[in-house]
C-alpha positions as CSV (number, residue, x, y, z in Angstrom):
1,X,-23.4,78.0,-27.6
2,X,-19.8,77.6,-27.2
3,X,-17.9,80.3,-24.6
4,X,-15.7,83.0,-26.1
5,X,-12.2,82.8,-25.4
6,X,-12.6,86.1,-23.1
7,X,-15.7,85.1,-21.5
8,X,-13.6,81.5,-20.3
9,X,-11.1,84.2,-19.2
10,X,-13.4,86.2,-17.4
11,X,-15.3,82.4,-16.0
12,X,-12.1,81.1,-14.7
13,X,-11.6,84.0,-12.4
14,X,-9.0,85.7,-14.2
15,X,-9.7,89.2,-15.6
16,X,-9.8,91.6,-12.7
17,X,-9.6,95.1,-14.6
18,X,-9.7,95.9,-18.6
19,X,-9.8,99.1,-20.2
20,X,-12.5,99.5,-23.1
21,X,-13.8,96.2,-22.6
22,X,-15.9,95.8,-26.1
23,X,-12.5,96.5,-28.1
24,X,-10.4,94.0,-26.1
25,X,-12.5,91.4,-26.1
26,X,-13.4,91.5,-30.0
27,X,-9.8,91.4,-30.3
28,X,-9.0,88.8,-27.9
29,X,-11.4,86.4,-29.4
30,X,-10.9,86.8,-32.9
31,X,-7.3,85.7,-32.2
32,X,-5.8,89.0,-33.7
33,X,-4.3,90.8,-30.2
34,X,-0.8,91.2,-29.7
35,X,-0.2,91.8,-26.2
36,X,2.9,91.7,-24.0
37,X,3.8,90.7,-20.3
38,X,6.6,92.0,-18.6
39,X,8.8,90.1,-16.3
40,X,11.8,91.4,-14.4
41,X,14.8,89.4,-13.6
42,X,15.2,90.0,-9.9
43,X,16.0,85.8,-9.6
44,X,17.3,83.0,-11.6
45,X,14.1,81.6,-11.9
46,X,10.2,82.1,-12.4
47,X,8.1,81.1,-9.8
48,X,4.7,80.3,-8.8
49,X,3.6,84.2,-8.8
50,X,5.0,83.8,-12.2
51,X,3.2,80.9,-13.6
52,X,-0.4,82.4,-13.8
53,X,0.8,84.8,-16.1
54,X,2.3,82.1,-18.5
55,X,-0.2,80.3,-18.3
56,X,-2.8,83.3,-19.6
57,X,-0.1,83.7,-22.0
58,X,-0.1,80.0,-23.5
59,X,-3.9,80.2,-23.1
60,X,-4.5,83.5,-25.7
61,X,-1.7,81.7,-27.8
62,X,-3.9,78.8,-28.5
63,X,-6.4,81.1,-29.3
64,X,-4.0,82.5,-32.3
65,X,-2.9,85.7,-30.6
66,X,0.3,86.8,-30.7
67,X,2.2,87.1,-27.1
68,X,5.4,88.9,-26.5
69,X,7.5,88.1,-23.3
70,X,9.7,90.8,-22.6
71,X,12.0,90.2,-19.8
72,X,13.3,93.6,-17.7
73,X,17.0,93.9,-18.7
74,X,16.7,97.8,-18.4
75,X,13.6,98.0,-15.5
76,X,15.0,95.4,-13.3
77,X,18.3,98.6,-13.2
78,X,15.5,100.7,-11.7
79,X,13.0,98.0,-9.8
80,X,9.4,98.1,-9.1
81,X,8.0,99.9,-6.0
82,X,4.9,98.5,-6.8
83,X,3.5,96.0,-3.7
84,X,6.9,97.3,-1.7
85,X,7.7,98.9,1.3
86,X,11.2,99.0,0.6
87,X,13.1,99.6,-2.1
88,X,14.8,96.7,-4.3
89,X,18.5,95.2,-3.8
90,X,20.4,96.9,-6.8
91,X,21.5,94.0,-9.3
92,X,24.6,94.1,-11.4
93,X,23.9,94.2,-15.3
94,X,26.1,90.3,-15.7
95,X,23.1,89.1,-13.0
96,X,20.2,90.8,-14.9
97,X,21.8,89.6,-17.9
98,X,21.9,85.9,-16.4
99,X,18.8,85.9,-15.0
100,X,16.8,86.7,-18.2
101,X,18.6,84.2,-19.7
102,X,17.1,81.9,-17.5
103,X,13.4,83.2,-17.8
104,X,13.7,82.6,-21.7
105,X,14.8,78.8,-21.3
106,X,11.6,78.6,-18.3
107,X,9.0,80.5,-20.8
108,X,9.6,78.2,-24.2
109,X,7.9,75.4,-22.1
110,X,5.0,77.5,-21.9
111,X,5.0,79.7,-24.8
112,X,5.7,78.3,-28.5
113,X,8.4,80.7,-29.5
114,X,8.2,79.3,-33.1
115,X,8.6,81.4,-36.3
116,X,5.7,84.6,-36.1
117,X,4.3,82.8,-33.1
118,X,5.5,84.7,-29.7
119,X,8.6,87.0,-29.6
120,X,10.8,87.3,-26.2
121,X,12.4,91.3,-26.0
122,X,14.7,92.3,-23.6
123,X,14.0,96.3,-22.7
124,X,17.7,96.6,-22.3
125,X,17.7,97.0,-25.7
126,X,15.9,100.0,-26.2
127,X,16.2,101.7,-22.6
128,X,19.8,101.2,-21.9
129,X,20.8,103.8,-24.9
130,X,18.0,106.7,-24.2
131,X,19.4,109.5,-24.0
132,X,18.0,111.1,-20.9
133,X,17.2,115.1,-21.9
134,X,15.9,113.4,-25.1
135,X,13.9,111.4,-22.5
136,X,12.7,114.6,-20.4
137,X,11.6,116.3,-23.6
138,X,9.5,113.4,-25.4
139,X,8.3,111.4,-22.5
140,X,8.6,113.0,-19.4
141,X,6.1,116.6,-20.5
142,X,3.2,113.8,-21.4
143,X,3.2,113.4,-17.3
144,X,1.7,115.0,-14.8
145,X,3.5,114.4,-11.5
146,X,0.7,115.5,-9.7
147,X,-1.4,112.3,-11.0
148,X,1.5,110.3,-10.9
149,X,1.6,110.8,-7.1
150,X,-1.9,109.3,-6.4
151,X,-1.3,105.7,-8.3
152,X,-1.4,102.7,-5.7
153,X,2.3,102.1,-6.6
154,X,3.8,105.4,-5.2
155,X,1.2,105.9,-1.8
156,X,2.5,103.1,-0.2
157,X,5.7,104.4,-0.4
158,X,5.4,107.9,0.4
159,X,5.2,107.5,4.3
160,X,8.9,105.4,4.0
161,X,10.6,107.9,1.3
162,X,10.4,107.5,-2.6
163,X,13.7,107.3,-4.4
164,X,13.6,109.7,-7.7
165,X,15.0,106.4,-9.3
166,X,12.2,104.1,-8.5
167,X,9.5,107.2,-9.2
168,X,11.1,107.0,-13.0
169,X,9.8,103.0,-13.1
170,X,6.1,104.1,-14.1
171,X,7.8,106.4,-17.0
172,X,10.0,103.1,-18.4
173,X,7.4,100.9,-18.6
174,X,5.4,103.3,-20.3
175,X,7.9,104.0,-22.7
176,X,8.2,99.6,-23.1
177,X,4.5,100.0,-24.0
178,X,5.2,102.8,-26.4
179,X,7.7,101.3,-27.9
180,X,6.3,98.0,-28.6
181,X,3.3,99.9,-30.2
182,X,5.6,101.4,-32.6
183,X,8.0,98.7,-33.3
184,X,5.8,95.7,-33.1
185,X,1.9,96.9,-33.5
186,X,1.6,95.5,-30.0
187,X,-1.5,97.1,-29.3
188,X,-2.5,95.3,-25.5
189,X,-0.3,95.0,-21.9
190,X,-1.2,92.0,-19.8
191,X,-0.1,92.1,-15.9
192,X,-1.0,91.1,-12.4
193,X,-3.6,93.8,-11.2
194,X,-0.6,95.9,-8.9
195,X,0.6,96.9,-12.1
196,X,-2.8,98.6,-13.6
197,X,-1.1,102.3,-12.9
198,X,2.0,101.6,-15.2
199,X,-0.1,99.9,-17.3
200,X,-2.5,102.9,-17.7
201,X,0.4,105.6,-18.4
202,X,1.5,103.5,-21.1
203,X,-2.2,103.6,-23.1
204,X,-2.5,107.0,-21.9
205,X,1.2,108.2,-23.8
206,X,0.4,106.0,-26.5
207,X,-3.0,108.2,-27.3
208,X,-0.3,111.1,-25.8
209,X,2.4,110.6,-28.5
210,X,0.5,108.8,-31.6
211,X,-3.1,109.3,-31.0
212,X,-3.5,105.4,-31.4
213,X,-5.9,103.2,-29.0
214,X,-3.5,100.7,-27.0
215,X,-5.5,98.0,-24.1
216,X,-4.5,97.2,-21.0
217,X,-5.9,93.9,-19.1
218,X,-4.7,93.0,-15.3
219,X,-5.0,89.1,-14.1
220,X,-6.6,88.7,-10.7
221,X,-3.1,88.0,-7.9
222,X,-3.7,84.5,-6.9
223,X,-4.3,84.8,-3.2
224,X,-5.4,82.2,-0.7
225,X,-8.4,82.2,1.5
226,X,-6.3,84.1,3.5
227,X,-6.0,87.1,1.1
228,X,-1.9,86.3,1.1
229,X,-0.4,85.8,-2.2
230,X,0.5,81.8,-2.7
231,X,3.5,80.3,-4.2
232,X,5.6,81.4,-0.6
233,X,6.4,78.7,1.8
234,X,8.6,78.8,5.2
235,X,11.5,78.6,3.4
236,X,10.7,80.9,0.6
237,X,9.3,81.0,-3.1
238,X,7.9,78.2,-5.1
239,X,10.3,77.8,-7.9
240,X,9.3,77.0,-11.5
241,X,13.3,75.7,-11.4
242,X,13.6,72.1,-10.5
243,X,17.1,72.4,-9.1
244,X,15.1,75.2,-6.5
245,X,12.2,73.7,-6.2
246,X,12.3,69.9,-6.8
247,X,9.2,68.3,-8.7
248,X,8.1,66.2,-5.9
249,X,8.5,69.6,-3.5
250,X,6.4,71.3,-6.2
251,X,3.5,68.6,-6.3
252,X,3.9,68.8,-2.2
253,X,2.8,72.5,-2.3
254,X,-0.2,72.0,-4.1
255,X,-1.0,68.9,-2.6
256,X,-1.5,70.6,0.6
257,X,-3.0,73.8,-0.5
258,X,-5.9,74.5,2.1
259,X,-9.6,73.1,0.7
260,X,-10.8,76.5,0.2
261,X,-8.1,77.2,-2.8
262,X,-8.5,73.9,-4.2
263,X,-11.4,74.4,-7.3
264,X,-9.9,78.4,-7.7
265,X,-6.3,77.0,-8.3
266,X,-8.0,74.6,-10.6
267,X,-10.0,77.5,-12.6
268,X,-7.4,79.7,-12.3
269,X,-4.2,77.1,-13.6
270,X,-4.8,74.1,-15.3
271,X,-6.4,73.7,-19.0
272,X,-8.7,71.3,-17.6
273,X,-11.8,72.4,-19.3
274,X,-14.6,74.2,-16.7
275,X,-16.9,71.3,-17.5
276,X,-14.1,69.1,-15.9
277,X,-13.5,70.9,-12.9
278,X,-17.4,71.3,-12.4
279,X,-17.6,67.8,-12.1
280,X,-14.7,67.4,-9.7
281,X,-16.6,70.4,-7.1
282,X,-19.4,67.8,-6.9
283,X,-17.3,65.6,-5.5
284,X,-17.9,64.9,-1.3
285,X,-16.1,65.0,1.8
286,X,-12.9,63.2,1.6
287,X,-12.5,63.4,-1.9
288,X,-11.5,66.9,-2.1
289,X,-7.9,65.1,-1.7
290,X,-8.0,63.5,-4.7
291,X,-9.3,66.7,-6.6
292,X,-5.8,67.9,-4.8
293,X,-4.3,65.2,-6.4
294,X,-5.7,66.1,-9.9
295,X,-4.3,69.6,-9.2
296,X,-0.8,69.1,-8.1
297,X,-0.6,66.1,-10.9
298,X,-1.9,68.6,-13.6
299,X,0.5,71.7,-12.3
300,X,3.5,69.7,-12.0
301,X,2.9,68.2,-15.5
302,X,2.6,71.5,-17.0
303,X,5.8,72.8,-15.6
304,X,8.1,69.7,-15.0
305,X,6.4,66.9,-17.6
306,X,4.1,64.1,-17.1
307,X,6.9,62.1,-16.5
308,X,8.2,63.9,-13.7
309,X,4.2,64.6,-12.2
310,X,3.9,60.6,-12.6
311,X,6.9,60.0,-10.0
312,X,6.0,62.8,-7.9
313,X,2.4,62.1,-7.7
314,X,3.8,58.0,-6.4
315,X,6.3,59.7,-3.8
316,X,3.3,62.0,-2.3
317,X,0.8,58.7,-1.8
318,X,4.1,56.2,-0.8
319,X,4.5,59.3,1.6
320,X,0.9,59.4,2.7
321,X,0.5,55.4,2.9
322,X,4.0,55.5,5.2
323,X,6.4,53.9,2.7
324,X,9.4,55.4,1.4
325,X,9.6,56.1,-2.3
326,X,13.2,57.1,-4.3
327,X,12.4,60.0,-5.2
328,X,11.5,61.6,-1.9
329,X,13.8,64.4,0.3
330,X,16.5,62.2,2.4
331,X,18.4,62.5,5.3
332,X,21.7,60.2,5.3
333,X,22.9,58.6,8.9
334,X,26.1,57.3,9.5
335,X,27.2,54.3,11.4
336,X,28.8,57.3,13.2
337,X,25.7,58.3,14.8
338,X,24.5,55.4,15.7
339,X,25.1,53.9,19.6
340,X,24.9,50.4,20.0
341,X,23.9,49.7,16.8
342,X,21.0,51.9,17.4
343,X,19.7,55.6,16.9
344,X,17.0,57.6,19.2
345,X,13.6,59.5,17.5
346,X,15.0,62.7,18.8
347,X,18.3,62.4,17.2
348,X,16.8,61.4,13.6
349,X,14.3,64.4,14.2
350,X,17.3,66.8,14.8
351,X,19.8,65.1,12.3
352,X,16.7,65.3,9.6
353,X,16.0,69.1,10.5
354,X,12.6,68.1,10.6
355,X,13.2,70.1,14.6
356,X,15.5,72.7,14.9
357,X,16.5,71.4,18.6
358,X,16.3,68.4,20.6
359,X,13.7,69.6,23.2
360,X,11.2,70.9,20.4
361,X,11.6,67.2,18.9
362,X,10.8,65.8,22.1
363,X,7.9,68.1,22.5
364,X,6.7,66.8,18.6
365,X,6.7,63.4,19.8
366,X,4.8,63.9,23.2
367,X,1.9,65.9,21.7
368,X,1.4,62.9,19.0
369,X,2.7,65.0,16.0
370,X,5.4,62.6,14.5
371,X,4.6,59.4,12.9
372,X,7.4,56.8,11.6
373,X,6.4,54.8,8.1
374,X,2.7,55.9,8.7
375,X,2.7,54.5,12.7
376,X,2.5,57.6,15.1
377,X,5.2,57.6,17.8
378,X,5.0,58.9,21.0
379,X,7.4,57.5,23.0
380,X,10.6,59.9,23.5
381,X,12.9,57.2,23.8
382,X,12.0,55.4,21.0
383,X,14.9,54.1,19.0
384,X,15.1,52.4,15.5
385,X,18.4,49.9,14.9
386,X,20.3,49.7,12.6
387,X,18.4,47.2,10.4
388,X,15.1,49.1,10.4
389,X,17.2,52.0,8.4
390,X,18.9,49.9,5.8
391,X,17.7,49.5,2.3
392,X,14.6,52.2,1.5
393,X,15.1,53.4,4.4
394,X,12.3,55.0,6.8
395,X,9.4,57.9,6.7
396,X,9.6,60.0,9.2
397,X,7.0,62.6,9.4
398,X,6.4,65.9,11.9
399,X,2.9,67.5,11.6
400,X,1.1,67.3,8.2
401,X,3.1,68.4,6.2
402,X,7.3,68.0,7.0
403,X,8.7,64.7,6.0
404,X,11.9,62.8,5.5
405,X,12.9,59.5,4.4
406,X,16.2,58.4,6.5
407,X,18.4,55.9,5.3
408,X,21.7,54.4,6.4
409,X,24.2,55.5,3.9
C-alpha cells in the first residue's frame, strides 16, 4: 500500500501539532489544501531555519496543493516576540521592502510560482492601510486578553516587560489568516511549532467572524541532539544566500553535522525517498561519513544546483585528503610577509584567522591540533618557503573543522 502524502509527512518527522487532524489530512492528500506560511523579512536572506519550511512547502506542491508565501512587509513593523527575550531591532519600511524582495527571488527556487500554482503576498498590503478603531471594533472584541496572556509567546516575556506593540503581533497574524480566508479560500496555516498560538487565534477568528473551519499544522523546529536549533554557526546563521554563505561553506555545515543528526536531517530535508535513507541507516561505522556526504551533496543541490554541490562536494574531500581545491576559502600572503624567503606556522595561522593571536596558534600546534596538506604539524617553528606556497597553494587546517588554503598572491 503506497503512504499518503500526510502519513510521509507525519514518517519523516515533521508534523508536530495539527488541529482537527481527519479534515487536514483528507485535504492534504487529496491535493486540494491551500495553505500559507509566513516569513518575516528581518534579513536579506533565508536561511537554514528557513529551509524546512520551503521545503514542506515544495513537498505539498508536488502533491497538487496550492501554497501561498506571504512575506511580513506589515508584521516585520511590529516583530515577533515569539522564542524572544528581547524585543526586535525596529526596521525601516525601504529595508522591509528590500528584504522581501529578496525572499521572493530565494523562494521561486523552491516553490513553482507558475500561473494558479503558488502565490507570494506581502501583508503590507492589507495591514498597512487598517484603520485602527475599525481594527479595535472588528478584530480586537473576538479576543480575550485574558487567554491571550497564557500563550507560550507572551510568558516568556512577561518577567522582561511586554511592549503593547509586540502584544498586537498575535492579533495581525490572525487577521493575515482571516484575510487570506476571505480573499483567497486559503483554508490552512503552516509554521514552525513556536508559532501554534498565533496560528490558533487565527482559526479561532475565522470561526469568530465567518463561522467557517480554517486548519492549522506546525513543523517540528529542527534541533540537534543537543535540543539547540541548527543552521547557527560561530559566526552566525547559515544563509540560503551564496554571497553569505558560500556553497562550499554551506556543504561544510552539513558535512560536519554531529552523527546523531545525520538520518533526521536526511528525513526531515531531502526528497530522497524513506526507502533510500533506510538503506543508507544500515550502513556501519565509518560510513556514516559518506551518508554525510549524501546529505550535504543533496542540501546544497537543492538550494545552490547540482553544479555548484558537484564542486563543493570535490573541495570538502581535496580538503579532507590534504589537497587544495579552487574553490575553497583562501588566505593571500605577500612577499611582504615573508622573511628570508620564508614564513613561520604561527604567522600563517594568525594571518589566515584560523587563531585570533599568536600564542593561541602556538598552543594549536603543540597540542597536535593543526595539520598542513593533510600532515599534522607540531613543531612551533615550523616554516614553509616560498616555493611550498606558490601555485595551489597550501591546506592548513586547525581542529576538525577550520581550514584555509594559503597561497602566495
Amino acid at each position: 500500500m503506497t503512504m499518503t502524502v500526510y502519513d510521509e509527512l507525519v514518517a519523516r518527522g515533521l508534523v508536530a501539532q495539527v488541529t482537527d487532524e481527519d479534515e487536514l489530512k483528507e485535504l492534504i492528500n487529496a491535493g486540494k489544501a491551500k495553505f500559507y506560511i509566513g516569513f518575516d523579512a528581518t534579513a536579506d536572506s533565508l536561511h537554514v531555519g528557513h529551509f524546512m519550511t520551503l521545503c514542506l512547502m515544495k513537498r505539498l506542491q508536488m502533491a497538487g496543493n496550492k501554497p501561498i508565501a506571504l512575506v511580513g512587509g506589515g508584521t516585520t513593523m511590529i516583530g515577533d516576540p515569539s522564542g524572544r527575550t528581547d524585543m526586535r531591532q525596529m526596521m525601516t519600511p525601504e529595508q522591509i521592502n528590500h528584504n522581501c524582495e529578496c525572499f521572493k527571488k530565494q523562494m521561486s527556487k523552491f516553490i513553482d510560482f507558475g500561473e494558479d500554482k503558488a502565490l507570494l503576498v506581502n501583508n503590507a498590503d492589507w495591514l498597512l492601510d487598517l484603520n485602527y478603531v475599525d481594527l479595535l471594533r472588528e478584530v480586537g472584541a473576538q479576543f480575550s486578553v485574558n487567554r491571550m496572556l497564557t500563550a507560550e509567546c507572551y510568558k516568556n516575556r512577561m518577567e522582561r516587560g511586554l511592549s503593547f506593540l509586540e502584544f498586537n503581533y498575535m492579533i495581525m497574524q490572525a487577521y493575515d489568516f482571516y484575510h487570506l480566508y476571505e480573499k483567497y479560500g486559503c483554508q490552512m496555516q503552516l509554521g514552525g511549532n513556536d508559532q501554534w498560538s498565533n496560528m490558533l487565534a487565527g482559526t479561532d477568528l475565522i470561526r469568530r467572524k465567518l463561522g467557517e473551519n480554517a486548519y492549522a499544522m506546525t513543523i517540528t523546529l529542527l534541533l540537534n541532539s543537543e535540543g539547540n536549533k541548527m543552521g547557527k554557526t560561530a559566526n552566525g546563521a547559515v544563509w540560503l544566500d551564496p554571497n553569505k554563505t558560500s556553497p562550499f561553506e554551506f556543504y561544510q555545515y552539513w558535512r560536519n553535522v554531529a552523527d546523531a543528526d545525520v538520518f533526521k536531517c536526511m528525513r526531515m530535508l531531502t526528497f530522497l525517498s524513506l526507502e533510500e535513507i533506510e538503506e543508507i541507516e544500515k550502513w556501519e561505522g565509518n560510513r556514516i561519513n559518506e551518508a554525510k556526504e549524501v546529505l550535504a551533496f543533496e542540501l546544497t543541490k537543492l538550494v545552490h544546483s547540482e553544479e555548484e554541490a558537484i564542486k563543493a562536494q570535490e573541495s570538502s574531500r581535496a580538503l579532507f585528503s590534504g589537497a587544495a581545491h579552487a574553490d575553497m576559502p583562501t588566505t593571500e600572503i605577500e612577499e611582504a610577509d615573508l622573511t628570508d624567503g620564508a614564513i613561520d606556522l604561527i604567522s600563517l595561522l594568525v594571518k589566515a584567522e584560523l587563531a585570533p593571536t599568536r600564542s593561541e596558534a602556538r598552543r594549536n600546534i603543540e597540542q597536535g591540533g593543526v595539520t598542513v596538506d593533510g600532515e599534522k604539524v607540531s613543531d612551533v617553528k615550523a616554516t614553509f618557503t616560498k616555493d611550498a606556497l606558490a601555485g595551489d597553494g597550501m591546506v592548513i587546517k586547525r581542529g576538525k573543522k577550520k581550514f584555509k588554503k594559503v597561497v602566495l598572491k
